[in-house]
N, C-alpha and C positions, 0 to 999 in steps of 0.2 A: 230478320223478319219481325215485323211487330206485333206480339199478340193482340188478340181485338178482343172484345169485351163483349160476347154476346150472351141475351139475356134471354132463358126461355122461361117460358109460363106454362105451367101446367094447367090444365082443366079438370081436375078433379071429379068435376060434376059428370063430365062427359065418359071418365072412366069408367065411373060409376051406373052410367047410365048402360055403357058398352058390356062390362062385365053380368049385367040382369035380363039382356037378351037371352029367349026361350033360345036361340041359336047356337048360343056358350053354355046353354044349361046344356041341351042336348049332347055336345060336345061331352062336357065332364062327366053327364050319364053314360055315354057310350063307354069313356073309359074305365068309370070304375066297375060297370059291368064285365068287361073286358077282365081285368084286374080279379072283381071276384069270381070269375068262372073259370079263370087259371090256375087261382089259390083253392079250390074247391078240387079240379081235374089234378092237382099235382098231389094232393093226399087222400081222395077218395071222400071227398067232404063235402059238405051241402050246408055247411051254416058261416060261412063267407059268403054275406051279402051286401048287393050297393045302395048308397042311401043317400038321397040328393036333398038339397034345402036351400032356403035365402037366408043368408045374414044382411045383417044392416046395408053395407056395400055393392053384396056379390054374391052369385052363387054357389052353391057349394057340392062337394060330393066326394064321398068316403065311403071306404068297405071297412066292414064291421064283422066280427065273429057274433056268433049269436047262440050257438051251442057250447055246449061240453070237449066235445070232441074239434072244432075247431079254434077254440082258444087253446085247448092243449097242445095243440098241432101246434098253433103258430108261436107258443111260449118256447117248444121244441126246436123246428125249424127255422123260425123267422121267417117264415112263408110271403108274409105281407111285405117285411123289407125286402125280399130279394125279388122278389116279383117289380118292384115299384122301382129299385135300382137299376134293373133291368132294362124298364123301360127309359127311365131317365139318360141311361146310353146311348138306345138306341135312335 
């Protein structure tokens, strides 16, 4: 069998365009509020919060500690990896 030679083209622009939809924002909001009100209900904590944004590309969304008590936590447990591993499984 003869390999064939095909050639694809990305559209970058369009990635671009797909990843800045309020749709995908909403999406990655859902999750990391998800995310931080797990890490919050698994140690009795309240400063695991979600924080969404646009970079150049895409947008974005990450949980943050924001207290004392929850950065300790997760220096501790690793709350934030196990949580996020977690879901990466499932």
């Amino acid at each position: 069998m003869a390999a064939s030679k095909v050639k694809i083209q990305w559209h970058n622009d369009a990635f671009e365009e797909l990843r800045r939809l309020p749709q995908v924002e909403a999406i990655l909001e859902a999750h990391a509020i998800e995310i931080a009100a797990e890490a919050n209900a698994a140690h009795n904590a309240k400063g695991y919060i979600a924080v969404t944004g646009h970079g150049k590309s895409r947008s974005r969304a990450a949980v943050v500690t924001s207290d004392g008590h929850s950065i300790a936590s997760n220096q501790k447990h690793h709350t934030l990896e196990k949580i996020t591993a977690e879901k990466a499984i499932s």
